[in-house]
C-alpha positions in Angstrom: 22.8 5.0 -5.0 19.4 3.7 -3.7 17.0 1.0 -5.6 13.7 0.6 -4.5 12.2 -3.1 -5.2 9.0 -3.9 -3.6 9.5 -6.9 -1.0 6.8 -8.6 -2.8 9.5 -9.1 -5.8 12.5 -9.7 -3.1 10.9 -12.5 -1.7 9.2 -13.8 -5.1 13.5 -14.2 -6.1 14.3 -15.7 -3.0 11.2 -18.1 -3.0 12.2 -19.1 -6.7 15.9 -19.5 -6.2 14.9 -21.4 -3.0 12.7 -23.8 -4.7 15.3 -24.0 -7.7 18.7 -24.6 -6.1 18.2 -25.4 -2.2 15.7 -28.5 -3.4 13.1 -26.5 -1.4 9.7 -28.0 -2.2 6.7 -25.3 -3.2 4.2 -26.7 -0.5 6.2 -25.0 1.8 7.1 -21.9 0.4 3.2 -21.6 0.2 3.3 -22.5 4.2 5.6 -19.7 5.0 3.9 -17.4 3.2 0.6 -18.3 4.6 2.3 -18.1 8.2 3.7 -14.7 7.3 -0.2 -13.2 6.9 -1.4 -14.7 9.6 1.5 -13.3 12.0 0.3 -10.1 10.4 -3.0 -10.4 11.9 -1.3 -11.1 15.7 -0.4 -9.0 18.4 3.1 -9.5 17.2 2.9 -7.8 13.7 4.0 -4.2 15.9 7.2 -6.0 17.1 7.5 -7.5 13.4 7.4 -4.1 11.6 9.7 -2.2 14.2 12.3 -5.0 13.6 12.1 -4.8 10.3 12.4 -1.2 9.8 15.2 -0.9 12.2 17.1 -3.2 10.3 16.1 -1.9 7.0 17.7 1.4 8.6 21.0 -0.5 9.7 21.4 -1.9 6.5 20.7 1.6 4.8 22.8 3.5 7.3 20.1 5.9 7.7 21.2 7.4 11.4 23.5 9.8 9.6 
């Protein structure tokens, strides 16, 4: 069975329940995010994305 939820949504859920049960405060779940689109900008977004699909394979078992 495969679901597809955009990562925008994923991390919305995570950012809420971390805000609601870990005591996380919003200012910096606004940080991180903010720190996350500038590292987009950098020479390491190529390293970022090939990390993140490979795991995104691993998790999905997709070298079958």
């Amino acid at each position: 069975m495969t679901v597809s939820l955009p990562l925008v949504l994923v991390l919305g859920v995570i950012a809420w329940a971390a805000v609601k049960f870990l005591g996380v405060r919003i200012w910096v779940v606004v940080v991180i995010a903010l720190f996350g689109f500038y590292l987009s900008q950098t020479f390491l977004a190529p390293a970022i994305d090939s990390g993140t699909r490979t795991g995104v394979g691993v998790i999905n078992d997709t070298s079958r």
